[in-house]
C-alpha positions as CSV (number, residue, x, y, z in Angstrom):
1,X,121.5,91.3,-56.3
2,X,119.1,94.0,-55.3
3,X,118.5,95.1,-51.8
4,X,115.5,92.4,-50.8
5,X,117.8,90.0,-52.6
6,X,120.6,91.0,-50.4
7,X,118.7,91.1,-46.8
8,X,117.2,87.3,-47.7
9,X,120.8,86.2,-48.4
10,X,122.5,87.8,-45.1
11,X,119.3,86.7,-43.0
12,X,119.4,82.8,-44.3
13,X,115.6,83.4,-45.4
14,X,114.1,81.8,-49.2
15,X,115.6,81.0,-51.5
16,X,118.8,81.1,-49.5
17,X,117.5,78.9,-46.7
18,X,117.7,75.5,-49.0
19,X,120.3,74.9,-51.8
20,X,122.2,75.9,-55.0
21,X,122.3,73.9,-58.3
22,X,125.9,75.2,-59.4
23,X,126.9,74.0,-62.8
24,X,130.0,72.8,-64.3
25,X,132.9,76.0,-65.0
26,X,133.6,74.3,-68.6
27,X,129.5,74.7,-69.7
28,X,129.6,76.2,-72.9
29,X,127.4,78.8,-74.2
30,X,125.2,76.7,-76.5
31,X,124.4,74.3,-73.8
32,X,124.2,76.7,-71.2
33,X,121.5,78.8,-73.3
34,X,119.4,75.5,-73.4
35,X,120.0,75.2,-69.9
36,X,118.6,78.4,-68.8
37,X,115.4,77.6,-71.1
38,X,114.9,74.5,-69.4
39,X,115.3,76.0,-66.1
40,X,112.7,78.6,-66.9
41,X,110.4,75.9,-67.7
42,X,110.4,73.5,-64.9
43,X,110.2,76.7,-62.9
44,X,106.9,77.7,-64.5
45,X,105.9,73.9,-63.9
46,X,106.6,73.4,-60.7
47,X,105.6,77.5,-59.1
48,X,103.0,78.7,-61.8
49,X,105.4,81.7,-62.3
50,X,104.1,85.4,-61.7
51,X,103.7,86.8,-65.1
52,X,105.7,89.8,-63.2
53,X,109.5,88.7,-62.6
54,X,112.2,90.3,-61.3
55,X,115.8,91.0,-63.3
56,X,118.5,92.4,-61.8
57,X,122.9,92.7,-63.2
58,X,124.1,90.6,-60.3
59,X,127.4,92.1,-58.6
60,X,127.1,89.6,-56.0
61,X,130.6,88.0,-57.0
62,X,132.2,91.2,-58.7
63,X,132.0,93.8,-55.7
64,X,128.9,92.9,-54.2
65,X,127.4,96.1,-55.7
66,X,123.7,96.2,-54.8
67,X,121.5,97.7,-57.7
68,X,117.8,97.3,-57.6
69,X,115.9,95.2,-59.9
70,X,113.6,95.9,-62.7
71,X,110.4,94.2,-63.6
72,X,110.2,92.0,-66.9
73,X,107.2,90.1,-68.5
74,X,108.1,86.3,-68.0
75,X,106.4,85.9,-71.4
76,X,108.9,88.4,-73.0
77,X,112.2,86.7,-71.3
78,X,110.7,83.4,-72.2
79,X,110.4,84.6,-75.8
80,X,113.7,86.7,-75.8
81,X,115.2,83.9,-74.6
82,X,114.5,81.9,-77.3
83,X,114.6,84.5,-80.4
84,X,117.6,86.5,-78.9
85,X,119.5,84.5,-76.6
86,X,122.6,86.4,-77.3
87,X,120.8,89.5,-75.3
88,X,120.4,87.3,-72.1
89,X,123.2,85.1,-72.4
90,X,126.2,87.3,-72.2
91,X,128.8,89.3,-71.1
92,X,127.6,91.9,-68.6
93,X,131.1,92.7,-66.7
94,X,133.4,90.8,-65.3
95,X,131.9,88.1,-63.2
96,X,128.6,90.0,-63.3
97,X,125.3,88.1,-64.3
98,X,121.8,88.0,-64.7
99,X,119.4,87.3,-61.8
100,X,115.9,86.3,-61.9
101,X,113.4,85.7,-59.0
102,X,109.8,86.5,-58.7
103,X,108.2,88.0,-55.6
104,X,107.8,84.6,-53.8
105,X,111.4,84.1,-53.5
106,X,111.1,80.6,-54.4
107,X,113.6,80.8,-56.7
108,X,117.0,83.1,-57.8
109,X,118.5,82.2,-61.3
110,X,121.6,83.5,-62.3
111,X,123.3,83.6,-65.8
112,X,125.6,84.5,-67.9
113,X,128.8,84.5,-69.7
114,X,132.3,84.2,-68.8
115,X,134.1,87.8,-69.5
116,X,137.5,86.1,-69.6
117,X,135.8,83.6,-72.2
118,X,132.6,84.5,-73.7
119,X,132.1,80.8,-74.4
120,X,131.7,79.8,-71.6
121,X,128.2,80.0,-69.2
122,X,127.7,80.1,-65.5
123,X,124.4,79.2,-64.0
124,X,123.1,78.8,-61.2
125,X,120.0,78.2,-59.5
126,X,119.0,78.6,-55.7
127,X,115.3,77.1,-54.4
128,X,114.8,74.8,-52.1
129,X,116.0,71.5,-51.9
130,X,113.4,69.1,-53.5
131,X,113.3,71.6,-56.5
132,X,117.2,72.1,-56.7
133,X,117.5,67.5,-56.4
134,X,114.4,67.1,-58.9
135,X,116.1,69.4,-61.2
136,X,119.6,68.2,-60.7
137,X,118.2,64.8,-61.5
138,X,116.7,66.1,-64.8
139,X,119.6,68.1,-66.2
140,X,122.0,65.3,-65.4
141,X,120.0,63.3,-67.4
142,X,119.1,65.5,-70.4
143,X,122.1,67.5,-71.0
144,X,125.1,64.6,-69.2
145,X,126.6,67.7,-67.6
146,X,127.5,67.7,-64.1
147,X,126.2,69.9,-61.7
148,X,126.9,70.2,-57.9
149,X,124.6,70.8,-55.0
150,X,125.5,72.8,-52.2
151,X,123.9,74.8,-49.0
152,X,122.9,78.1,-50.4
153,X,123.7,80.6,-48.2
154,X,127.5,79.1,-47.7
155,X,127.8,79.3,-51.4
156,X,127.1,83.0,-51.5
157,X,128.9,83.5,-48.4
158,X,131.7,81.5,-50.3
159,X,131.6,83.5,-53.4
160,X,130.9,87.4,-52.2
161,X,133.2,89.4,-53.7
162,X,132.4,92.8,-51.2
């Protein structure tokens, strides 16, 4: 989480005003990689993404280590995505992840693998409620994985690691 990340989340202000789509512990990597497509798409859908977005290693859990974010091409992590998914999709550090937004804050995506088994993803994706239910809807029904939906900023209350 970077530092405008961080004040949003302390401060209860988008996306951590509405709620987290938090998916199953047991999604493997394969399916999580799809997931993380998808989400990327409905998000374009639904916002028009800035072509600007914003990545950041995500400590939040780890230490809560607050490191600023840098700026990506959503056309090049789209693509990436696809062609390279191992870059994206992976092991950073132990229960550190990838984190997405764009300068809206409509949205925060996190990804990644598992450090304690790389076959396993966790995702998840904070926005406001009638995005996070719309898109619960549709990955329950595309992939038949579970996901759960819960308040946002008690979740990353819940899972700070500082």
């Amino acid at each position: 989480m970077d530092k405008a990340l961080n004040q949003r989340w302390t401060e209860a202000l988008p996306p951590f005003d509405g709620y987290a789509l938090v998916f199953d512990e047991s999604l493997h990597k394969i399916v999580g990689t799809a997931v993380v497509r998808f989400l990327f798409a409905e998000l374009d859908l639904r916002f028009g993404l800035n072509d600007e977005l914003y990545i950041n290693k995500d400590w939040h859990v780890h230490d809560g280590f607050i490191k600023e974010s840098d700026i990506v091409l959503k056309a090049d992590l789209v693509s990436q995505l696809a062609a390279q998914p191992d870059k994206w999709i992976c092991v950073i550090e132990y229960q550190v992840y990838w984190g997405v937004y764009d300068s809206t804050f409509r949205f925060y995506l996190r990804f990644g693998l598992e450090e304690d088994d790389p076959t396993i993803a966790s995702i998840d994706l904070t926005s406001d409620e009638n995005t996070v239910r719309e898109l619960a809807a549709k990955v329950r029904s595309l992939f038949n994985i579970e996901v759960e939906i819960v308040q946002a900023k008690s979740f990353f209350d819940r899972i700070y690691g500082g």
